[in-house]
C-alpha positions as CSV (number, residue, x, y, z in Angstrom):
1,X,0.0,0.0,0.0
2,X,3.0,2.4,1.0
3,X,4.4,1.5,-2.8
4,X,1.1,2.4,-4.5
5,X,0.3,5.6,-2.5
6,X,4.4,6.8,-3.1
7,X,3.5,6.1,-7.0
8,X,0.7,8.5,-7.0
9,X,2.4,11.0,-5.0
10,X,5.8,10.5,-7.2
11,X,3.2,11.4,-10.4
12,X,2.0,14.4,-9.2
13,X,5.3,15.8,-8.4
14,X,6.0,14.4,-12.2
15,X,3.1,16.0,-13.9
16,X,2.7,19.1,-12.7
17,X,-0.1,19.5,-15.7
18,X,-2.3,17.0,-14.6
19,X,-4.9,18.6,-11.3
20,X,-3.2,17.1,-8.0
21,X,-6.5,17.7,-6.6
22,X,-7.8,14.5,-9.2
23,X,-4.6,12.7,-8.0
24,X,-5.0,13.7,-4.3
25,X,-8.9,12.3,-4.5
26,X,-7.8,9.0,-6.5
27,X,-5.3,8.2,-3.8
28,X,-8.0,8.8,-1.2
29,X,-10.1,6.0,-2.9
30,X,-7.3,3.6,-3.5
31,X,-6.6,3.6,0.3
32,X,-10.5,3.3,0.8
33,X,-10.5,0.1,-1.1
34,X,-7.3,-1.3,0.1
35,X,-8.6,-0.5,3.8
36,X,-11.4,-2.2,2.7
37,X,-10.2,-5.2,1.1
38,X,-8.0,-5.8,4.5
39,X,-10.5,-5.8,6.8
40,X,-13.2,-7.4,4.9
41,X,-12.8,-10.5,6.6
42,X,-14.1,-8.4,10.0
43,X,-16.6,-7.1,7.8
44,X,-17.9,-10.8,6.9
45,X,-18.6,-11.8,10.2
46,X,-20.8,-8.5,11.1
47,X,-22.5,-8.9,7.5
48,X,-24.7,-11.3,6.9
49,X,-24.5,-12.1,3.3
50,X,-27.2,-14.2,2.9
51,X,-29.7,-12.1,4.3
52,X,-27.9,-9.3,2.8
53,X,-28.6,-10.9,-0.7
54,X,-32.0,-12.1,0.3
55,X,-33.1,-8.6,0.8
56,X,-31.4,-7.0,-1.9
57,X,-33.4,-9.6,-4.3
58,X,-36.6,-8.6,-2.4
59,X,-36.3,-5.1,-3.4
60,X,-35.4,-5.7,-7.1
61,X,-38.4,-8.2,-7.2
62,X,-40.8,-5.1,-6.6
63,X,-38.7,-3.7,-9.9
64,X,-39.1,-6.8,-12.2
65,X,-42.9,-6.4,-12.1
66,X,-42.7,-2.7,-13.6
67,X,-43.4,-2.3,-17.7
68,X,-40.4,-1.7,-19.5
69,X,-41.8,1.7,-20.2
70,X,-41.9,2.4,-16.7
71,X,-37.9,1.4,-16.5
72,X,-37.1,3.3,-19.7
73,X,-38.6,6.6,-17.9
74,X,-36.7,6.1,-14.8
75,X,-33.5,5.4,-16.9
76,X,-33.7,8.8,-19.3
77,X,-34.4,10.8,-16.0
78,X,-31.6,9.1,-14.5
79,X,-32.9,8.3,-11.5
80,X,-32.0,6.7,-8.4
81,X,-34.1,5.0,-5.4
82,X,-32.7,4.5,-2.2
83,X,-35.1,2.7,0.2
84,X,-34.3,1.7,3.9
85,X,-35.0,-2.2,4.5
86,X,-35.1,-4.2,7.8
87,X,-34.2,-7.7,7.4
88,X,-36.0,-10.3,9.7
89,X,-33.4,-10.6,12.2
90,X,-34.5,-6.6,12.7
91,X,-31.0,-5.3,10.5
92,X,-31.4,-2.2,8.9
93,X,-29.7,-2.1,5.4
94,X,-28.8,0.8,3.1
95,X,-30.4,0.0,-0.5
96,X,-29.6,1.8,-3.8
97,X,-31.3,0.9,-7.2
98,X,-30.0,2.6,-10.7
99,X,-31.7,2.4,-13.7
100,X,-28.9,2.3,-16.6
101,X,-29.2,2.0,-20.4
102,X,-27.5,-1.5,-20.6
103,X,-26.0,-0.8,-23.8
104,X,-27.2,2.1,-25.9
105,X,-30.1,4.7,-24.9
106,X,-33.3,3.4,-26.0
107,X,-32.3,-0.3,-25.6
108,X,-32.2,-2.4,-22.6
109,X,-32.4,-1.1,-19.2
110,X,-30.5,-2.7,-16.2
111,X,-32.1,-2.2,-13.2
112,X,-28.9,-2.7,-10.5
113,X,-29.4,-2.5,-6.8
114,X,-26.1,-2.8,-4.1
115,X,-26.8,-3.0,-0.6
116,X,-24.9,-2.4,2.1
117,X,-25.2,-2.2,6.6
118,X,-24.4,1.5,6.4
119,X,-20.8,0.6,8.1
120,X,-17.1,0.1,6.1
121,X,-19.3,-2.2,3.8
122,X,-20.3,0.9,2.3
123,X,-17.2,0.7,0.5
124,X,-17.7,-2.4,-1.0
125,X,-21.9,-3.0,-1.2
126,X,-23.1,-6.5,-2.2
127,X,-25.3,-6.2,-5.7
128,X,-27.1,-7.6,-8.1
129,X,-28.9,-7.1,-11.2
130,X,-31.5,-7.7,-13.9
131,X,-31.6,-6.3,-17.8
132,X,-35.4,-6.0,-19.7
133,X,-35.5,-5.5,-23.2
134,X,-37.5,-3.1,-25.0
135,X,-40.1,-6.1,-25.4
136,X,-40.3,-6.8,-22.0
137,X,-38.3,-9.8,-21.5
138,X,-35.6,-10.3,-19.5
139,X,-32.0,-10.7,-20.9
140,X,-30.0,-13.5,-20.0
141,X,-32.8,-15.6,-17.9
């Protein structure tokens, strides 16, 4: 980790042209996800997966019944739901759902949801995903 973040450093003395400030955030992240990727084992054993992934799939369930129209909207606006969940052992989880063009605008929309405890996980969210074509079946099921 020291090696990487000397790296970055040693760039932005080397490029002065390039904005430190873009360096300076991008070696903020890297150490985020290092962090992250260190103490994920801890993380495992507070984090239920299972549950986790159980939940997560309830919430995109609620999605898959929508119309393809309805998903198209919601992926021109660019929009972006984030409801609170408690799982049955009484865990609250953080929920985010995207709508995305999968490919080109116009096409297929992925609905993708990542969940997360609201602690490090953040970082690193568990996720999943769905894509509907524009006849209203679902790619790759």
């Amino acid at each position: 980790m020291v090696w990487v973040i000397q790296n970055v450093h040693d760039n932005v003395q080397q490029t002065p042209h390039l904005n430190r400030a873009v360096l300076s955030a991008l070696a903020t992240a890297l150490v985020s996800v290092l962090l992250t990727y260190f103490v994920d084992r801890r993380v495992e054993q507070r984090v239920d997966k299972k549950e986790a992934h159980s939940v997560l799939g309830m919430q995109l369930a609620s999605y898959r019944l929508r119309t393809y129209a309805e998903l198209a909207a919601w992926a021109r606006e660019r929009r972006m739901h984030t409801p609170a969940a408690v799982a049955p052992s009484g865990k609250q989880y953080q929920i985010e759902v995207q709508f995305l063009w999968d490919d080109k605008p116009n096409g297929d929309v992925r609905v993708s949801g990542s969940i997360d405890d609201g602690g490090i996980r953040a970082f690193l969210p568990l996720t999943d995903s769905f894509v509907v074509s524009p006849d209203g079946k679902f790619v790759g099921e």
